[in-house]
N, C-alpha and C positions, 0 to 999 in steps of 0.2 A: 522452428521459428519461435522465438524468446519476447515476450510483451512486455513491455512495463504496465503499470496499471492507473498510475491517477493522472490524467490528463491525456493517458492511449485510449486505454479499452474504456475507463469509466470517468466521466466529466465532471465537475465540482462545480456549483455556484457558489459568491462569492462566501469562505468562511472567514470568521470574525471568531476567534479562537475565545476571548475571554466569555460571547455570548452561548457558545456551544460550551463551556466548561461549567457554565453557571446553568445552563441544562442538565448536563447530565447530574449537576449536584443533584438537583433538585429532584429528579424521577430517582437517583438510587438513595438518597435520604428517602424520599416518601416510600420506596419500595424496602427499607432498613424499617423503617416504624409499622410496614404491617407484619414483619417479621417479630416483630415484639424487642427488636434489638436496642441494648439502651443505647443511646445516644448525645453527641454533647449536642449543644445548640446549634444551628442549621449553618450561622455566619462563619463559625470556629470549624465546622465540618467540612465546610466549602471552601475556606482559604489555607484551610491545612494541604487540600488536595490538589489547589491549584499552585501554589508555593513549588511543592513537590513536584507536580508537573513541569513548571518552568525550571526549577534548578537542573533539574534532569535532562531538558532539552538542551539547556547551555554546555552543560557536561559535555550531551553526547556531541556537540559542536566542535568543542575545543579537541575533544580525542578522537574525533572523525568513527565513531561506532555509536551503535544505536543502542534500544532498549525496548522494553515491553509496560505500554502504562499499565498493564496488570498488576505488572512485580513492583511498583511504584505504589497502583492504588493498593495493595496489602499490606505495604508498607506503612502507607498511611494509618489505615485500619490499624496496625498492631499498636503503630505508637501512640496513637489516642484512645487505645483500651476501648476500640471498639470489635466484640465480641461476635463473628461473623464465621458461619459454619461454613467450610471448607469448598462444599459441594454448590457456596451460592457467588464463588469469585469469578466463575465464568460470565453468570446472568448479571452481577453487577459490570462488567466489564464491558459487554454488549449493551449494556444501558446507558456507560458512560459513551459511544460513539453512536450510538442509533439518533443522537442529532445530526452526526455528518453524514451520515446515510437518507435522510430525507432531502440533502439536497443534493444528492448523485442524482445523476442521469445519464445513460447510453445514447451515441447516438444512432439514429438509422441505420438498417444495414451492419451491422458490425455482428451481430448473430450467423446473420446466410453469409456471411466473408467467413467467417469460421469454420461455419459448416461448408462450406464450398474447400478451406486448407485442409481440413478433416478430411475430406471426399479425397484428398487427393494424396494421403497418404505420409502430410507434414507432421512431424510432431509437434506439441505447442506446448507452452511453458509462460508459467508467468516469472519476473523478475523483478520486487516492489521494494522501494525505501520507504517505511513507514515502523512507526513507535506501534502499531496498532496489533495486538497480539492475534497467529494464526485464525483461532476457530473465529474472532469476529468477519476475519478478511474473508474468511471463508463461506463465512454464513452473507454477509453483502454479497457475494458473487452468485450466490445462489438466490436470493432474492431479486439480481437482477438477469437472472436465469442464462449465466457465464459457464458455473463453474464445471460443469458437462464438457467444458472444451478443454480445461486444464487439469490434466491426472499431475501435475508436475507445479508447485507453488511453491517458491522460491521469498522470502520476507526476509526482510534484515531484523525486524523483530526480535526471528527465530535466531539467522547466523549471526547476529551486532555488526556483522559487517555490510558495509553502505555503498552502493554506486557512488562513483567509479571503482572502487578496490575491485582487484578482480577474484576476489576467494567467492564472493556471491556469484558471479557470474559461473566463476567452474563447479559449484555446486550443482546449479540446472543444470549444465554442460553432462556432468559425469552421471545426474540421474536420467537424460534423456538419452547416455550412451553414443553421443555424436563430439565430433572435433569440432575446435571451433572453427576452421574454415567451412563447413559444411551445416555453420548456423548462421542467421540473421537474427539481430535483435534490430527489434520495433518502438522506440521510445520518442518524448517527445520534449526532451533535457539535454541537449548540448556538454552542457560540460559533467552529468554524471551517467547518462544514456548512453550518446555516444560515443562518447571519449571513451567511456570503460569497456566498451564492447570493443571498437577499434584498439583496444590497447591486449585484449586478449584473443584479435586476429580473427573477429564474426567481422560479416558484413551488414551495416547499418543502413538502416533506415528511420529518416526523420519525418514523423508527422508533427507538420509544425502549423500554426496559422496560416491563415490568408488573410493577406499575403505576408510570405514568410519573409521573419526577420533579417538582418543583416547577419554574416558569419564568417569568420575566418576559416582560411583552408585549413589550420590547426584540428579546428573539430568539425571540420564539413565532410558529412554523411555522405555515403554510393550513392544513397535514391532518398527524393524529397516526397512524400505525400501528403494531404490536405485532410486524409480522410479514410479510415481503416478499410472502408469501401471500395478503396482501389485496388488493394493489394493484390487481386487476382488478374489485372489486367496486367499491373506491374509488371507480374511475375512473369506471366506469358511471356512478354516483349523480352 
């Protein structure tokens, strides 16, 4: 069984993209100056980094493949001659997304639903579109005490390739050693969730709101849930 991640397993309150970008300036400038690193002034540091952020997302729009804002913010760093040892692009990296990370939240249940497909012998796999590079994705999951359930982490990140394409999808597929008729992906995105799953022959499952949206049969899901909590009754039936 194959997850998605932001909006399945891990829930977002509302982000405000330039308010979180003008955070994390500010914690890895302040954390850049106890390092003793010289640095340009805070306004020039901060719009260099978000400039480069948004070009990069337009990019990855237009060419439908992603990217990593690490390899972005080093980018930054080099061309503004800001002098940053090697070993601290991880810790600034996690600093630039530890604002989206204070407004995750899990919901109920969704722990013992895992540990209940675990008990029973499923494999799980996560499947994520995000710009946000592995070890941070990975360090969130363990702070929200996930990442125990997924030996198998799948980021576009990593492969640039984005749901729907289906090379991310055969990636989990061929590490968890299963076909895809003999997987379900769990997603809660219609035209990048399901569609890509059904197009490489898993069987879907949409957790969607309550009450769920309107949908064409084009991209309408085997099975609709409300809530990761159900998926053991689901299954049974």
């Amino acid at each position: 069984m194959l997850f998605d991640l932001a909006g399945t397993l891990v829930n977002f309150r509302h982000l405000r993209v330039a308010a979180l970008l003008a955070q994390g300036a500010q914690s890895t400038y302040a954390h850049l100056q106890q390092l003793g690193v010289e640095l340009p002034g805070f306004h020039r540091y901060r719009l260099a980094h978000q400039r480069a952020f948004k070009q990069r997302y337009v990019w990855s729009a237009i060419c439908r493949k992603d990217f990593s804002f690490m390899d972005v913010m080093i980018q930054v760093l080099q061309r503004c001659s800001i002098a940053v040892p090697a070993d601290q692009y991880r810790t600034l990296a996690w600093m630039w997304y530890r604002p989206v990370v204070r407004l995750a939240y899990v919901d109920a249940g969704v722990a013992s639903t895992l540990d209940q497909l675990k008990d029973q012998g499923i494999k799980l796999a996560i499947v994520s579109n995000t710009c946000v590079p592995a070890h941070c994705m990975d360090q969130h999951l363990e702070q929200e005490k996930l990442l125990q359930y997924f030996p198998i982490r799948i980021y576009s990140s990593t492969t640039l390739y984005r749901k729907p394409h289906r090379n991310i999808f055969d990636a989990a597929l061929q590490q968890l050693a299963v076909t895809p008729e003999r997987a379900a992906f769990v997603g809660d995105r219609l035209q990048t969730d399901i569609r890509g799953a059904r197009r490489v022959g898993m069987r879907t499952i949409w957790k969607t709101a309550i009450p769920a949206v309107k949908t064409t049969r084009r991209h309408q899901a085997d099975l609709v849930i409300h809530r990761i909590a159900d998926l053991p009754s689901l299954l049974t039936k």
